[in-house]
N, C-alpha and C positions, 0 to 999 in steps of 0.2 A: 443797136447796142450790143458789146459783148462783157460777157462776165465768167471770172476765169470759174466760177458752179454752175453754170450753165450745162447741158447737156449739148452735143456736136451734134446737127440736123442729120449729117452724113458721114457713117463711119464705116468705109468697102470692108477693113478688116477686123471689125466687130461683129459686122453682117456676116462672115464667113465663121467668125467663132462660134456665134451662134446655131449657124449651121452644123457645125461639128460638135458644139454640145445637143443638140436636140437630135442626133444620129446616135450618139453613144445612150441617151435616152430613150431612144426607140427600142435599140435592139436588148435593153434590160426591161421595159416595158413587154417587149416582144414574148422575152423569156419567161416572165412570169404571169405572164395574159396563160400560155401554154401549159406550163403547171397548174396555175387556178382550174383552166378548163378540163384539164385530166382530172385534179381530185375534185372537183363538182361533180363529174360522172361517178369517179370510184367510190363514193360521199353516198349518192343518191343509190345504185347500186348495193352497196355494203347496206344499208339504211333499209331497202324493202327486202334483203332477203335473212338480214338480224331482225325487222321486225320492231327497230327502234325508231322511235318518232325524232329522238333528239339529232340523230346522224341525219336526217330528211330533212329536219329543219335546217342543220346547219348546211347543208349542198345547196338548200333555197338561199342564205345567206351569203354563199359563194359566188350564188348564180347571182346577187345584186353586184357584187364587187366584182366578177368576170365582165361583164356588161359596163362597169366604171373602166375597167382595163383598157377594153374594147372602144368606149368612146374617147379616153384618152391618146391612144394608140391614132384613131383617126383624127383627132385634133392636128396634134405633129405630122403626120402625112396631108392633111388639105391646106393646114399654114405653110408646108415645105413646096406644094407640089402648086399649087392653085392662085392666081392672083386675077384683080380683078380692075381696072379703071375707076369704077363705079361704088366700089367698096374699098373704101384707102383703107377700115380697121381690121382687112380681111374678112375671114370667113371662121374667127372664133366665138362669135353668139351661135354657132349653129350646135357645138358642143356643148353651152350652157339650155339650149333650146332642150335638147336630149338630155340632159340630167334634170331636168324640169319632170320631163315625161317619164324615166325611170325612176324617179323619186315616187309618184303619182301611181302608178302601176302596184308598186310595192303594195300599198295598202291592202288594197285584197288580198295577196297572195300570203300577207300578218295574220290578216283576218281566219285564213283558211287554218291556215298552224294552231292559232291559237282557239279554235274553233276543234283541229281536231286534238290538242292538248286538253281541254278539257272533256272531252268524251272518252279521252285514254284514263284520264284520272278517274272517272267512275267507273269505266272498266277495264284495270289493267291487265296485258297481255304478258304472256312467255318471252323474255326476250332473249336471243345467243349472245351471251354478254365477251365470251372471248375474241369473235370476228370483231365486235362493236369494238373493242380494243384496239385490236390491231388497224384496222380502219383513221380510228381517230388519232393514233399515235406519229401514223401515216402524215393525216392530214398537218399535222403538228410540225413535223420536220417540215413540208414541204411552203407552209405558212411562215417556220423562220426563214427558210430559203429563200423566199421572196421578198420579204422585207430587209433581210440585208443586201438580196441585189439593189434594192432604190436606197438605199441604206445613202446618204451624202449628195446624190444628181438632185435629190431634191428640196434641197436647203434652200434654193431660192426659186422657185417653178414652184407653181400652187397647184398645178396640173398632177405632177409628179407628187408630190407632197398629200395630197389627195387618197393618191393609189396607195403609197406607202401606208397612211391613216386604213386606209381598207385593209392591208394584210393585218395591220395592230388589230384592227376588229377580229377577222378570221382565226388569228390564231387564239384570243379569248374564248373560241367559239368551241372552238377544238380542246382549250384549257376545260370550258364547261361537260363537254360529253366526258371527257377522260375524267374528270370527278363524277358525274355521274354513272360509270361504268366502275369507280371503287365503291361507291353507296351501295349500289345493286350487287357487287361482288359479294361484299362485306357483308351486306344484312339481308339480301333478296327482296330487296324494296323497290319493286321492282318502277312502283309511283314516280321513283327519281327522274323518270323517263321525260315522260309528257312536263312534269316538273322544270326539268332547262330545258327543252323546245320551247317553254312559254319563255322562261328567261333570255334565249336567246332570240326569239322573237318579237321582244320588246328592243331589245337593242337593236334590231333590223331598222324599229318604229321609228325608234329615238334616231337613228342614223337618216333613216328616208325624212322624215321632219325637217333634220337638219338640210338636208339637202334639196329639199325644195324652198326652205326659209332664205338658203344662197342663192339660188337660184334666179326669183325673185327680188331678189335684193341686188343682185345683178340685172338683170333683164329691166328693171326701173330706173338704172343710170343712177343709185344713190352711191351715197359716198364712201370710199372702200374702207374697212373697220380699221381702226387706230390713226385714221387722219379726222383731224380738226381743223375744219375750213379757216376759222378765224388764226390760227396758227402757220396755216399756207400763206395768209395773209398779212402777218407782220413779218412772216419770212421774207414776201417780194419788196414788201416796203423798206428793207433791208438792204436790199438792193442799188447799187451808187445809180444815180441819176432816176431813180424810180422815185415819182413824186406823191403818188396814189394806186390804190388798185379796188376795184370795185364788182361787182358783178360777177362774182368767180363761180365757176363751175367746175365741179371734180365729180368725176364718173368713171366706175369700173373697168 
C-alpha cells in the first residue's frame, strides 16, 4: 500500500542532509560544551577565593549542564560514527542511559549546597563582593553566547533543544549571583550569599527531577508527550484502503 503521507523507507539524500545538519550541530555544541567548561573552572575558582557559596553553587550547576553538553556531544558522534546489525535503533538509549545517571548523582551534590547554605546563614562570612562581580558578569555574557549559538539548530532535535534549555538555566544562575552581589553591595547583607546558593540549588533539583522523570519515561517505551494513541489511530483508519487498526504501539 502507498499513501502520498506516508513517510519514504529510503531517502540517500535525506540521509546525507541529516548528516550535514547534525555536523553544523556538533561543532556549535562543540563551541559551547568549551565555554561552559572554562567558566565552570573560572566559577569554581572566582567562588573559593571571593569566599561566595553562591559562585560555587552556580560552577556546580555548570558542572550539571557541562556533562549534558558532553553527553550530547557524544550522542551525535556514536549515531554518526557506530552502527550495528543487532541494534537497528542504534546506539541512542545509551545517551538516555547517562542522563538517568547524571540526573541521579545530582542529588547529593543539592544536598551538599544546600547543606552548606544553611550553615552559611548561621554563620555569615566576609565575602569580596567586587571579583564576585566581575566573575558573575563573566559568566553571564558567556551563558548568552551559548544559547544563541544553539539559538534555531534546535527547533526540531530534542537533543539540541535540551542543551539550549541548559544555557536558559545557567544564565538565570548567573542573573541570581549578580542580584545577589547588588544586595550585598547595597546593604552588606552579606546572608544574600548562601540565600541564592540555596535558590539556585533547588533549581538544580527541580531541573535533575525533571530529568530523570524523562529519562524514565523514555527508557519504559511510553508514549512521547502530546501524542494521543486513540488520535494516531483514527488517523490511520483515515487512511484509503485501511479497514482497522488495532494493537498500536508508540514508544520513544
Amino acid at each position: 500500500m502507498k499513501h502520498k503521507h506516508l513517510p519514504k523507507l529510503i531517502d540517500h539524500h535525506g540521509h546525507d542532509h541529516v548528516h550535514d545538519v547534525r555536523e553544523v550541530e556538533r561543532r556549535r555544541l562543540t563551541t559551547v560544551t568549551i565555554l561552559t567548561g572554562a567558566m565552570m573552572v573560572v566559577e569554581a575558582v572566582g567562588g573559593i577565593l571571593t569566599n561566595s557559596l553562591a559562585l560555587l553553587s552556580d560552577a556546580f550547576h555548570m558542572l550539571t549542564h557541562f556533562g549534558a553538553l558532553l553527553m550530547s556531544l557524544l550522542a551525535i558522534f556514536i549515531a554518526r560514527r557506530f552502527e550495528s546489525e543487532d541494534k537497528t535503533f542504534g546506539y541512542w538509549r545509551a545517551e538516555i542511559l547517562t542522563a538517568l545517571f547524571n540526573g541521579i548523582t545530582l542529588i547529593p551534590i543539592v544536598g551538599f549546597i544546600l547543606y552548606e547554605s544553611y550553615q552559611r546563614f548561621l554563620h555569615p562570612r566576609e565575602i569580596n563582593s567586587i571579583p564576585m562581580l566581575a566573575v558573575a558578569v563573566v559568566g553571564l555574557i558567556v551563558n548568552i553566547v551559548s544559547a544563541a549559538a544553539l539559538w534555531g539548530v534546535g527547533k526540531k532535535d530534542i537533543n539540541i533543544r535540551g542543551a539550549f534549555l541548559h544555557m536558559i538555566g545557567d544564565t538565570l544562575s548567573s542573573i541570581a549571583v549578580i542580584i545577589a552581589w547588588v544586595v550585598i553591595f547595597l546593604t552588606g547583607w552579606v546572608v544574600i550569599d548562601p540565600v541564592a546558593s540555596a535558590i539556585i540549588s533547588i533549581a538544580i533539583l527541580l531541573w535533575s527531577a525533571g530529568l530523570i522523570n524523562e529519562s524514565v519515561h523514555i527508557l519504559l517505551e511510553s508514549v512521547p508527550k502530546g501524542i494521543r494513541v486513540e488520535e494516531v489511530a483514527m488517523e490511520i483508519k483515515g487512511l484509503d484502503r485501511v479497514r482497522d487498526v488495532h494493537d498500536i504501539h508508540i514508544w520513544q
